[in-house]
C-alpha positions as CSV (number, residue, x, y, z in Angstrom):
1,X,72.5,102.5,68.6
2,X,72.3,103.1,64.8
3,X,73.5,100.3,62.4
4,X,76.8,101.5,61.0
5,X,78.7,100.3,57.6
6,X,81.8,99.7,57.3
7,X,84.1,100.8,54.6
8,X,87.2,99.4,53.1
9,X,90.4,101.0,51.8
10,X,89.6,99.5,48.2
11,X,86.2,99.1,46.5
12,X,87.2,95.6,45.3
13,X,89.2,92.8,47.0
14,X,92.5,92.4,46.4
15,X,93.7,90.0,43.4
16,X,95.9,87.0,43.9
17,X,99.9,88.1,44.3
18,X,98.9,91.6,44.5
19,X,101.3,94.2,46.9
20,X,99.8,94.9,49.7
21,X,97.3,98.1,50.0
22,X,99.3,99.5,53.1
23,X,103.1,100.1,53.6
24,X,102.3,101.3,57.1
25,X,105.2,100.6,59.8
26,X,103.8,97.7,62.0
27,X,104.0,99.9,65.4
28,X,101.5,102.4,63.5
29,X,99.0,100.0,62.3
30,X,99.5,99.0,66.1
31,X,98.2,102.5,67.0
32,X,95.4,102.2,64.9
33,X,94.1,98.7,66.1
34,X,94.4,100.4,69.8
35,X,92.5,103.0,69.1
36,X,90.0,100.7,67.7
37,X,89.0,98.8,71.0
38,X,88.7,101.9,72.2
39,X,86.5,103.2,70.2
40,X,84.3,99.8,70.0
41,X,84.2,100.0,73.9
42,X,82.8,103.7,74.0
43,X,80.2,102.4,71.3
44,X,79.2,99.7,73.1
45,X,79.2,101.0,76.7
46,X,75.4,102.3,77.5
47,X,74.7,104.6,80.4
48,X,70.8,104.4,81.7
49,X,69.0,107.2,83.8
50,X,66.7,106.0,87.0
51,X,63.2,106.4,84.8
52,X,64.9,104.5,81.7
53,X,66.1,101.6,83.6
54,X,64.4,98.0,82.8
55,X,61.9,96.2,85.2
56,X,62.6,93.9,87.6
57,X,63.8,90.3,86.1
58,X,60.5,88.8,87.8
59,X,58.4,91.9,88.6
60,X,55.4,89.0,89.8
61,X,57.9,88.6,93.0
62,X,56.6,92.2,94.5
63,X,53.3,91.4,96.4
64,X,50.7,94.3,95.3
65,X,51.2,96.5,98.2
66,X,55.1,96.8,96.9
67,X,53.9,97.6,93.6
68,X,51.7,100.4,94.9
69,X,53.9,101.7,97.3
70,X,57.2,101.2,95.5
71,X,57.0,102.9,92.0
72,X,60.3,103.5,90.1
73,X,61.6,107.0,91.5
74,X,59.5,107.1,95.3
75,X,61.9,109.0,98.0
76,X,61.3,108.6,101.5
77,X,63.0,108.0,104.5
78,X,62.7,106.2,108.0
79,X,63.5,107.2,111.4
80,X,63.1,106.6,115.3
81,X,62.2,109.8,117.3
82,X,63.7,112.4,118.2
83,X,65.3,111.9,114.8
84,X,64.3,113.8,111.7
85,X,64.1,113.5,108.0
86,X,62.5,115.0,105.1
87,X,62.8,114.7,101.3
88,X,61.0,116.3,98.3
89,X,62.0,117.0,94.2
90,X,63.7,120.0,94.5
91,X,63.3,122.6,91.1
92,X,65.3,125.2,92.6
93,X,68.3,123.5,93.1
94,X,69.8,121.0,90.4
95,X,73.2,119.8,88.6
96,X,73.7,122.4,85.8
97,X,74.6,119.9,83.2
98,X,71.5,117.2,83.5
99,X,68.7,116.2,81.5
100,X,66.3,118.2,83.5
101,X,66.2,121.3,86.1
102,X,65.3,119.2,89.3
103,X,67.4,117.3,92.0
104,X,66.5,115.4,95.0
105,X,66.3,117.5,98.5
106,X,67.4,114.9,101.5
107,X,66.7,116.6,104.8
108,X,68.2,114.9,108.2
109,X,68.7,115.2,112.2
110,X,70.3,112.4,113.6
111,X,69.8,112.6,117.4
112,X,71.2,110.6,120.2
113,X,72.6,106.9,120.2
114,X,69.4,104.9,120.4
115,X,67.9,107.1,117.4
116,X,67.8,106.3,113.9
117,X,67.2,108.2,110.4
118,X,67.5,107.4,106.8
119,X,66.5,107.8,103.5
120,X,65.8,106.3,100.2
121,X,65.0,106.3,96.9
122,X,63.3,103.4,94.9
123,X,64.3,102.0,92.0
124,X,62.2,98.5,91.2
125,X,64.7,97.7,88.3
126,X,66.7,94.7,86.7
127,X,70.5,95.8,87.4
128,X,72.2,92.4,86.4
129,X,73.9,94.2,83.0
130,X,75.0,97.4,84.4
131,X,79.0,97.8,86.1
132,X,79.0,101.6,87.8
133,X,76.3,103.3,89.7
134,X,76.7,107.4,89.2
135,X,75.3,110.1,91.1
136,X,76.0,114.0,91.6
137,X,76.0,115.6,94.8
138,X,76.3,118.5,96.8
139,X,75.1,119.7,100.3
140,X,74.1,122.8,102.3
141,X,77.4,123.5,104.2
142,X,79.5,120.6,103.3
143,X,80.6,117.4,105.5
144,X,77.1,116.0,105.1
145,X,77.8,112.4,105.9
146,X,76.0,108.9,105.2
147,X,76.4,105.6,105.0
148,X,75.2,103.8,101.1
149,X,73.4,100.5,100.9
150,X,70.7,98.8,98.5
151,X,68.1,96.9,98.9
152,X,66.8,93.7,96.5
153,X,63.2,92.7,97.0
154,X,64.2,90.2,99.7
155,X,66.4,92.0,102.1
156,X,63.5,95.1,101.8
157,X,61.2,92.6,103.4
158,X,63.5,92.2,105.9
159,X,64.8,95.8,106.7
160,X,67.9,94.6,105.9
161,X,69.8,96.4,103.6
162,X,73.7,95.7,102.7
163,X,75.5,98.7,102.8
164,X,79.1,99.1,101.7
165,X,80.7,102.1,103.6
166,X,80.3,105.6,104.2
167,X,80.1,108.6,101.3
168,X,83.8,109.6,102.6
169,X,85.1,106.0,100.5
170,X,83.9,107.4,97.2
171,X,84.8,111.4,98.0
172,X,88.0,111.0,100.1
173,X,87.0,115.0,100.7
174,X,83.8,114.4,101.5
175,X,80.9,116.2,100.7
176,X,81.3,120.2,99.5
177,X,78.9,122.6,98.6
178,X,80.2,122.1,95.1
179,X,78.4,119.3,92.7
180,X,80.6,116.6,92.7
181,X,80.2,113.3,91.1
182,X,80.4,109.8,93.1
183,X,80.8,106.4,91.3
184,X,80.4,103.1,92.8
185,X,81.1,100.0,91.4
186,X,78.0,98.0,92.0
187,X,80.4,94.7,92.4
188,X,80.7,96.3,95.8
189,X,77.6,95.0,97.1
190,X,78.0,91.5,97.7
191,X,75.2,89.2,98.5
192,X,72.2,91.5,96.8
193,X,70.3,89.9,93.7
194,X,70.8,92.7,90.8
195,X,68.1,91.6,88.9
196,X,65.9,92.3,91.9
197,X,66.8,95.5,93.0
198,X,64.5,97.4,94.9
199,X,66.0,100.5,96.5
200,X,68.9,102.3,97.9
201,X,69.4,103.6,100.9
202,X,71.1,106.4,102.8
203,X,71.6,105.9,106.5
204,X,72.8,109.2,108.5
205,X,74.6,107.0,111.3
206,X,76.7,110.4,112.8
207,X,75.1,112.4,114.9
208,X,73.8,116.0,113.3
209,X,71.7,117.6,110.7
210,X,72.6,118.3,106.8
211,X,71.1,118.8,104.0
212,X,72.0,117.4,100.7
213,X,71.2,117.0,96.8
214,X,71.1,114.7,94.4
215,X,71.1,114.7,90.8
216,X,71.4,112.6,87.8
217,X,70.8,109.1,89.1
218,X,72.7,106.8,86.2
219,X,73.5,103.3,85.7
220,X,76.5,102.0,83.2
221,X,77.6,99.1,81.3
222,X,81.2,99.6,81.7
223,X,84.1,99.6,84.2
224,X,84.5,103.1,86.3
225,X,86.5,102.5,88.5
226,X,90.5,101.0,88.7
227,X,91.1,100.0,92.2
228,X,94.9,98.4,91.6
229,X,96.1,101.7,89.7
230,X,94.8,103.6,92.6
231,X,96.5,101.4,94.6
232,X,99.6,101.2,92.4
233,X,99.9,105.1,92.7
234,X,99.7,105.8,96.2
235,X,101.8,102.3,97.4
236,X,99.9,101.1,99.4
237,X,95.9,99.7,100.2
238,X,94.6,102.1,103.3
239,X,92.4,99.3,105.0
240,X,90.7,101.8,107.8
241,X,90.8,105.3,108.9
242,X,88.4,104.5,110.9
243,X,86.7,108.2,110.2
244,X,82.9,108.0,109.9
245,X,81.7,104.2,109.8
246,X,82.1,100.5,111.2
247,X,83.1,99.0,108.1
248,X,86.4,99.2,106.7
249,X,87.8,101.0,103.4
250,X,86.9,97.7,101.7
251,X,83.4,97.7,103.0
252,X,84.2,95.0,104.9
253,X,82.7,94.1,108.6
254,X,85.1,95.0,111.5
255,X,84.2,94.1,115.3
256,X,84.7,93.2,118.9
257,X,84.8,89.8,119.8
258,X,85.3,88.2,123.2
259,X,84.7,85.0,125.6
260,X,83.8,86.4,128.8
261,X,84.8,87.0,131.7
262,X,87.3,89.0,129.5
263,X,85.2,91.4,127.3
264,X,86.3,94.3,124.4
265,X,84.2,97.0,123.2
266,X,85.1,99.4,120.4
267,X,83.9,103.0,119.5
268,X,85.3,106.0,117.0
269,X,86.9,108.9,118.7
270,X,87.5,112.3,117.3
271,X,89.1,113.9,120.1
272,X,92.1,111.4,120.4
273,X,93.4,110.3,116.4
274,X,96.1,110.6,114.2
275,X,96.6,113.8,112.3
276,X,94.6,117.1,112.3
277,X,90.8,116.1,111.4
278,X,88.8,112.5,111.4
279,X,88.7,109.8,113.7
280,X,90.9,106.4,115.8
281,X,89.4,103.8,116.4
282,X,89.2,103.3,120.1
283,X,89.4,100.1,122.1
284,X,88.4,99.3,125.5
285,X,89.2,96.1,127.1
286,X,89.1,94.2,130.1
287,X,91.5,90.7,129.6
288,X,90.6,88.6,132.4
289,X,92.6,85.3,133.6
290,X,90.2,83.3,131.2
291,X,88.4,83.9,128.1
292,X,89.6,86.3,125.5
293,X,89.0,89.7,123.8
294,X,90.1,91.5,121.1
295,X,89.4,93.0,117.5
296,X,88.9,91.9,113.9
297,X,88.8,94.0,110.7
298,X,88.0,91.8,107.8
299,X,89.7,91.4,104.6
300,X,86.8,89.1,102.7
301,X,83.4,89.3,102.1
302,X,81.4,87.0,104.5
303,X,80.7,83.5,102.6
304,X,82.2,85.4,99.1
305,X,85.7,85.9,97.9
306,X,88.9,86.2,100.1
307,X,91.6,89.5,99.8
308,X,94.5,88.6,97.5
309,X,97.8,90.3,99.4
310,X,100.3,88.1,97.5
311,X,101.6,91.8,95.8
312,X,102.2,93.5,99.8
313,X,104.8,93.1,101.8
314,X,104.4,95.6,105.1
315,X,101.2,95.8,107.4
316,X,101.6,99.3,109.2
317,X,99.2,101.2,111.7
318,X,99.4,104.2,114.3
319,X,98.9,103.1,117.8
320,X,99.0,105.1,121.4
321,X,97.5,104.1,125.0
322,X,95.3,106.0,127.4
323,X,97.9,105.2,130.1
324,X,101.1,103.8,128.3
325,X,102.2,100.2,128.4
326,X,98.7,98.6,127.0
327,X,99.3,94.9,126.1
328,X,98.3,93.2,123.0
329,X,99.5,91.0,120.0
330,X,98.7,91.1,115.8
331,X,97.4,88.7,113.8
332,X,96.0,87.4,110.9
333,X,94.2,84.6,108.9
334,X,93.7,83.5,105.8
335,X,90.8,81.6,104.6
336,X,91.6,78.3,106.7
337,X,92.2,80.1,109.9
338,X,89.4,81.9,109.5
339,X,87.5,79.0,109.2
340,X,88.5,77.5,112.5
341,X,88.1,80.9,114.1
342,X,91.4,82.1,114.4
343,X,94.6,83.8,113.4
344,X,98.3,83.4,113.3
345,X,100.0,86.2,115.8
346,X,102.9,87.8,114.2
347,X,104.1,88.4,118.1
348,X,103.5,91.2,120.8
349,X,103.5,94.3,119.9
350,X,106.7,95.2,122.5
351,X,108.5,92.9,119.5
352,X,107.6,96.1,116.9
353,X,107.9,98.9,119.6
354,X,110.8,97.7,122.4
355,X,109.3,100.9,124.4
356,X,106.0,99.5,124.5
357,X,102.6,101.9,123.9
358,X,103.1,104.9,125.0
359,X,101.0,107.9,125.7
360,X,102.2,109.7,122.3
361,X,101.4,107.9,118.6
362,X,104.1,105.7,117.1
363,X,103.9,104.0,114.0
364,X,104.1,100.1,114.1
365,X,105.5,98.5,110.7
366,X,105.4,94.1,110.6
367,X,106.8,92.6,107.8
368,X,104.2,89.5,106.4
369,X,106.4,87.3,106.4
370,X,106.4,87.5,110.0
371,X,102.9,85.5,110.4
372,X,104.6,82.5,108.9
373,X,103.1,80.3,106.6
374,X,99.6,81.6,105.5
375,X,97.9,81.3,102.3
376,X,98.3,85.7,101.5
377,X,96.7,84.8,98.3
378,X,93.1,84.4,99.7
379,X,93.5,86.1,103.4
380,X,90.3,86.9,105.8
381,X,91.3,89.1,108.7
382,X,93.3,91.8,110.4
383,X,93.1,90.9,114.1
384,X,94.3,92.8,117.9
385,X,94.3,90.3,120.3
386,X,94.6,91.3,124.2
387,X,96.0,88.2,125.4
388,X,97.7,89.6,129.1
389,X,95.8,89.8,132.2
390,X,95.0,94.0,131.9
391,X,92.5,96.4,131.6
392,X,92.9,99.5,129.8
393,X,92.0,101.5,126.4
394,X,94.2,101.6,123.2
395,X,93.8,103.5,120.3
396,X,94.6,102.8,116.3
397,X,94.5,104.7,113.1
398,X,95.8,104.4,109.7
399,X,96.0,100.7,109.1
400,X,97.5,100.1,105.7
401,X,98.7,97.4,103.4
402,X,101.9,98.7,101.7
403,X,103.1,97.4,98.3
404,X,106.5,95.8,97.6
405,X,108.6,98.2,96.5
């Protein structure tokens, strides 16, 4: 940034007594000190490309095989056969408006259940100032579909990379054959070091092939993204479509859990759901005599900070069974009852639908105050619990948190 002076509207100080050097109504000179701070922000606010961005805070912690193999700006990918991938610099294909005519070509075949395939590109950079993560994309035929993680230096070791959703929670619409721009707030990977970021990664977990580009790779200073005025405008927090990936719309974990005899397993199902495209999420259960099953989506980050619902009022969701009359009760917990492992049932669902589940989709609305006295300023989980003696399959879609009106 250049050094700037600063002018004032006299070239001398005022004198002692003198009348004032403005007669401006205060609401204007309001106006002006506004548009100030906003000025001062853009000023200040720095946006970095991928080859610009600074080293790693401690670049001795890479051994010298992850120096050699992970230079800034590497793209690769992983797989399990019969999966395929391929990735290359692309000069043919590119965003029109960047810094330079080349984009990054991401080539995939995911294949079967027990297959794998992904892709990354490295970065090797110190992150710890920067707010927003941008990219621009655009694939061969649209719909191309991956899950986003990162990597620090210690999690790399470990193949263990935190990812926070699919593409689909940062383009609602998906991916077109138009450039489009996605930007993630890199507060929404919790639990990575930021000053020791080494890569991020794209994990094609839907079976397929696609092809896709990528294009000006950019880091920010400031604030991107406003999740409570998006959440203001629409009314209400979606929690899960449950469309294309196991974590939630937070990029939160969601999962079976059970005590067996009784046991639960969970899947994604695009030929039974709610509305015309997409996914439910499908449940199939087996509630014995003794133990327990059920499902949890949840609402905090594991070990890191709980969900704040102290501004909802309404927990809604679409529900329908396989059969009709499939048995279970809602709950929740906040941060102690998640602590102890469990979750205060707002009742059975006959209590929200006197039919019961029925083979069409209903919509099931439960007022919070129904699950008594819980702590809704720091709450942990979303919970189905199949607590009759049955077997049988249930399916949800469109859990939301609605706002009090």
């Amino acid at each position: 940034m250049q050094n700037s002076k600063v002018f004032t509207a006299s070239s001398s100080p005022p004198q002692p007594n003198s009348p004032p050097t403005s007669h401006l109504p205060p609401h204007i000179l309001l106006g002006f000190f506004l548009i100030s701070l906003l000025f001062l922000k853009g000023a200040w606010a720095e946006t970095v490309f991928l080859k610009d961005l600074p080293p790693l805070a401690q670049e001795n912690t890479l051994s010298p095989e992850e120096r050699n193999f992970g230079f800034r700006g590497r793209i690769g990918g992983f797989k399990l056969e019969p999966s395929k991938f391929g990735s290359y610099v692309d000069t043919t294909v590119f965003h029109p408006g960047g810094k330079d005519q080349e984009s990054i070509k991401y080539m995939y075949e995911q294949v079967g259940e027990k297959s794998f395939v992904g892709a990354y590109f490295i970065v090797s950079a110190d992150l710890s100032k920067f707010k927003t993560m941008t990219f621009y994309i655009k694939g061969e035929k649209g719909g191309e579909t991956f899950e986003i993680g990162m990597n620090d230096v210690i999690s790399n070791r470990r193949e263990d990379a935190v990812f926070i959703g699919s593409i689909y929670r940062y383009l609602p619409k998906g991916v077109t054959t138009e450039w489009q721009k996605v930007i993630i707030p890199l507060k929404d990977w919790f639990g990575p070091n930021l000053s020791q970021v080494y890569s991020f990664v794209f994990n094609f977990n839907e079976g397929g092939r696609g092809v896709f580009w990528i294009d000006e790779i950019a880091f920010h200073t400031e604030e991107m993204v406003d999740r409570d005025a998006e959440i203001e405008k629409q009314g209400h927090l979606l929690l899960d479509n449950f469309d294309h990936n196991d974590l939630n719309l937070l990029g939160r974990k969601t999962n079976t859990y059970k005590k067996l005899p009784s046991i639960c397993r969970f899947s994604r199902d695009s030929e039974v759901r709610w509305g015309n495209e997409g996914r439910a999420l499908k449940l199939d259960y087996q509630k014995e005599g003794t133990g327990w099953c059920g499902y949890y989506t949840l609402l905090n980050q594991i070990d890191g900070e709980y969900f704040n619902l102290s501004w909802y009022d309404q927990v809604s969701f679409r529900v329908k069974g396989e059969k009709g009359g499939e048995l279970f009760e809602i709950g929740m917990a906040d941060r102690n009852w998640l602590t102890i492992g469990d979750s205060v049932k707002a009742g059975s669902i006959e209590k929200y639908l006197p039919g019961g589940v029925t083979l069409v989709w209903q919509e099931v609305a439960i007022p919070l105050e129904d699950f008594g006295l819980l702590d809704f300023s720091q709450m942990g989980s979303f919970v189905i619990n199949f607590h009759k003696k049955q077997e049988g399959t249930l399916y949800v879609d469109d859990l939301k948190f609605h706002l009090r009106k």
